[in-house]
C-alpha positions in Angstrom: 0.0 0.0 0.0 3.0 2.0 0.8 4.5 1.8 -2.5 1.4 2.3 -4.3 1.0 5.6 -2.8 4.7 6.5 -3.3 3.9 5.3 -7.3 1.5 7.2 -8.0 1.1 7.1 -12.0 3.9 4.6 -12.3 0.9 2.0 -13.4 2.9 -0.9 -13.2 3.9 -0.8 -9.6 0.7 0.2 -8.8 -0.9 -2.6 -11.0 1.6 -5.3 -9.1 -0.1 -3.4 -5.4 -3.5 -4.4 -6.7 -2.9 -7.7 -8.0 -1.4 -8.0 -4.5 -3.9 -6.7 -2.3 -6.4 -9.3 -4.6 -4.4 -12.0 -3.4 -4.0 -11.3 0.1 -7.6 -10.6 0.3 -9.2 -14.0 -0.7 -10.4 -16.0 1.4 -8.7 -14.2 4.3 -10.9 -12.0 6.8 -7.9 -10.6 8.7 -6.4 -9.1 5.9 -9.0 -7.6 4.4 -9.5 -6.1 8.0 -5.8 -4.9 7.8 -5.9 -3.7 4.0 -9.1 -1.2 5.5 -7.3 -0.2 8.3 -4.2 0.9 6.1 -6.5 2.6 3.7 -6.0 0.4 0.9 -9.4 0.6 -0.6 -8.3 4.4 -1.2 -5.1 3.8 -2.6 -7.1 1.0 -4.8 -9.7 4.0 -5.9 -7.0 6.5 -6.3 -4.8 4.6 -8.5 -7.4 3.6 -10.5 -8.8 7.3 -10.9 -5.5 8.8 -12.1 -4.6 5.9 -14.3 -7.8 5.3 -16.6 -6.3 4.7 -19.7 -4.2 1.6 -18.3 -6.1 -1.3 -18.6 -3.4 -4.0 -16.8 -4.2 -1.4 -13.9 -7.8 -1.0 -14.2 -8.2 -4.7 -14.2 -5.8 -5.3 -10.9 -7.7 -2.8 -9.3 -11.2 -4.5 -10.1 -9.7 -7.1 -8.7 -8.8 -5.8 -5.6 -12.0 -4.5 -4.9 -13.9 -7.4 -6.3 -12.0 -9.7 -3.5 -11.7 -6.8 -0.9 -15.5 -6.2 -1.3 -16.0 -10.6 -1.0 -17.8 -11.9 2.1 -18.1 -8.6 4.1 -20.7 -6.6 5.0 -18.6 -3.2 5.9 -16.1 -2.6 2.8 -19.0 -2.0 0.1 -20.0 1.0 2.3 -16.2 2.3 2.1 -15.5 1.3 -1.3 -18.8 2.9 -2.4 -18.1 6.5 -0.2 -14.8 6.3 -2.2 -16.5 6.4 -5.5 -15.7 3.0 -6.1 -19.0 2.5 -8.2 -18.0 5.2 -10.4 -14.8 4.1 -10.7 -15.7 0.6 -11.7 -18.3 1.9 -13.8 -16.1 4.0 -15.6 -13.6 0.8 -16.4 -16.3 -1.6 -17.5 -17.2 1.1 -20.2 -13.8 1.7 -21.4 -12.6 -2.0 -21.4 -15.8 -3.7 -23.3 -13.7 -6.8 -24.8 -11.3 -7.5 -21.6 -12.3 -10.4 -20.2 -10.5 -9.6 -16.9 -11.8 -6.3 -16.2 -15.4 -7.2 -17.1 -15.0 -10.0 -15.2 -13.5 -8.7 -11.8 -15.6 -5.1 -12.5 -19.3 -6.8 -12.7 -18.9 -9.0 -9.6 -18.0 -5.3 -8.1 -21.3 -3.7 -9.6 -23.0 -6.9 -7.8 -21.3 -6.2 -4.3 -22.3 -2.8 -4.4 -25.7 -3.1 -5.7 -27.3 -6.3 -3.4 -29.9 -4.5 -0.6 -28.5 -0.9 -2.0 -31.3 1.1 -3.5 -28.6 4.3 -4.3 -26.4 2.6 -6.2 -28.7 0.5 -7.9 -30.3 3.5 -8.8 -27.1 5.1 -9.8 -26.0 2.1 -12.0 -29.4 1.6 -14.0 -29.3 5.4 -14.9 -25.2 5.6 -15.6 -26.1 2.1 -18.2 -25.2 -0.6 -16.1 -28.1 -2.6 -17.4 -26.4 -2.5 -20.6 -22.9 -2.6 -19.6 -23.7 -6.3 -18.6 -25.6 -7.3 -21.3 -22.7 -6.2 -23.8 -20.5 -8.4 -21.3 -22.7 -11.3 -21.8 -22.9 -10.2 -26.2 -19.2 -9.8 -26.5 -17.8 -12.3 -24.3 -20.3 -15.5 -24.8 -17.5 -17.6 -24.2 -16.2 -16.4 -21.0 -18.4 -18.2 -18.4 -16.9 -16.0 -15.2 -17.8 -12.7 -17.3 -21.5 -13.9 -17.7 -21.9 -15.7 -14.6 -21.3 -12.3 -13.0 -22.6 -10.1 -15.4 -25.8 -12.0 -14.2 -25.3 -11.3 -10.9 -25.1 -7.8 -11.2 -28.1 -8.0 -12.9 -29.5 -9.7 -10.1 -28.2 -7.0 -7.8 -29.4 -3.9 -9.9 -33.1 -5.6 -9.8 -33.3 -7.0 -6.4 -35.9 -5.6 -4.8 -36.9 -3.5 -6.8 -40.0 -3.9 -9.3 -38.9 -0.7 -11.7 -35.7 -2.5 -12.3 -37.2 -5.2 -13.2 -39.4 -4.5 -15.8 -35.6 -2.5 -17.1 -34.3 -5.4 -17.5 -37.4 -7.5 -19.4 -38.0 -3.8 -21.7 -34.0 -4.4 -22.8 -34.2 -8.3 -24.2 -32.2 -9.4 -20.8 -34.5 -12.9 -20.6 -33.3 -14.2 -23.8 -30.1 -13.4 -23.3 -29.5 -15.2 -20.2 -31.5 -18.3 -21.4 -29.5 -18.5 -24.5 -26.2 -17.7 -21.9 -27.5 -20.4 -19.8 -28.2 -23.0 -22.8 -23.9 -21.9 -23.8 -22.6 -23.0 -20.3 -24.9 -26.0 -19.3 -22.2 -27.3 -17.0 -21.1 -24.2 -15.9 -22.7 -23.8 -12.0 -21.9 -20.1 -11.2 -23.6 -19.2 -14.8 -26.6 -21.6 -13.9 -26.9 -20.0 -10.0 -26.2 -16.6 -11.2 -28.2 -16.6 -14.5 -31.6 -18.2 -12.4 -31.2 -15.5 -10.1 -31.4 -12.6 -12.2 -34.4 -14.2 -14.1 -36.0 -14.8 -10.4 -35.7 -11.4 -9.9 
């Protein structure tokens, strides 16, 4: 974290902190608890902000977040007061064909989006409904990048009756069936995919 704040613009040592902070983050509770306490979701945020061009970076730092954000009910709140949804957003559009940062970036959009009426606000206005249906279109192949392009989905429309009918009004139902016909084998696409149509 140190170094990335002592890097700031040198993307590659601030790509290498991400992919870091993504690894120490999974599956470990205490570390994420550390990474907060040091302020790494803002080093995350910042590097990501000043470097948008850089898609290595903007892919680490999806990353991050996306495993940061993993199993906790706190670190959405700070990621999203950071303007992490933003931020995310902002990659997802600029990145359409990596499979990486649409990967790591939608399972964000889902963290930040379940049992949040704001940012699922926020993301059906900014296009997020379509952001993940051109994940699904451009990256049929890619079973991660649908599975959790259908959970944001699932996330943006939780709850929330207007969202739903978004989603049916923008040919999401065929989409996922034909997705979920693709990756028959696939569980996370056949979990995430029945959720979104659920909702």
């Amino acid at each position: 974290i140190d170094a990335m704040r002592a890097s700031l613009r040198k993307t590659h040592v601030e790509a290498c902190g991400c992919n870091a902070l993504m690894q120490l983050s999974t599956r470990c509770p205490e570390n994420v608890q550390r990474i907060v306490e040091e302020k790494g979701i803002k080093a995350v945020c910042m590097s990501m902000f000043k470097s948008e061009e850089d898609m290595a970076l903007q892919e680490a730092g999806c990353g991050a977040l996306r495993f940061v954000m993993a199993d906790s009910e706190d670190t959405p709140d700070e990621v999203d007061d950071l303007g992490g949804l933003q931020i995310v957003m902002a990659a997802l559009e600029k990145f359409p064909m990596s499979p990486g940062v649409q990967e790591h970036g939608l399972c964000c959009i889902a963290n930040l989006c379940w049992h949040h009426p704001d940012n699922q606000e926020t993301v059906v206005l900014k296009g997020g409904v379509e952001l993940a249906l051109n994940a699904i279109r451009n990256h049929p192949d890619q079973a991660k990048v649908i599975a959790f392009a259908c959970a944001s989905l699932h996330g943006i429309s939780n709850d929330h009756k207007r969202h739903r009918e978004v989603l049916g009004r923008s040919g999401a139902i065929p989409l996922i069936i034909e997705a979920m016909e693709r990756h028959p084998d696939m569980a996370n696409v056949q979990a995430y995919a029945c959720a979104a149509l659920q909702s």
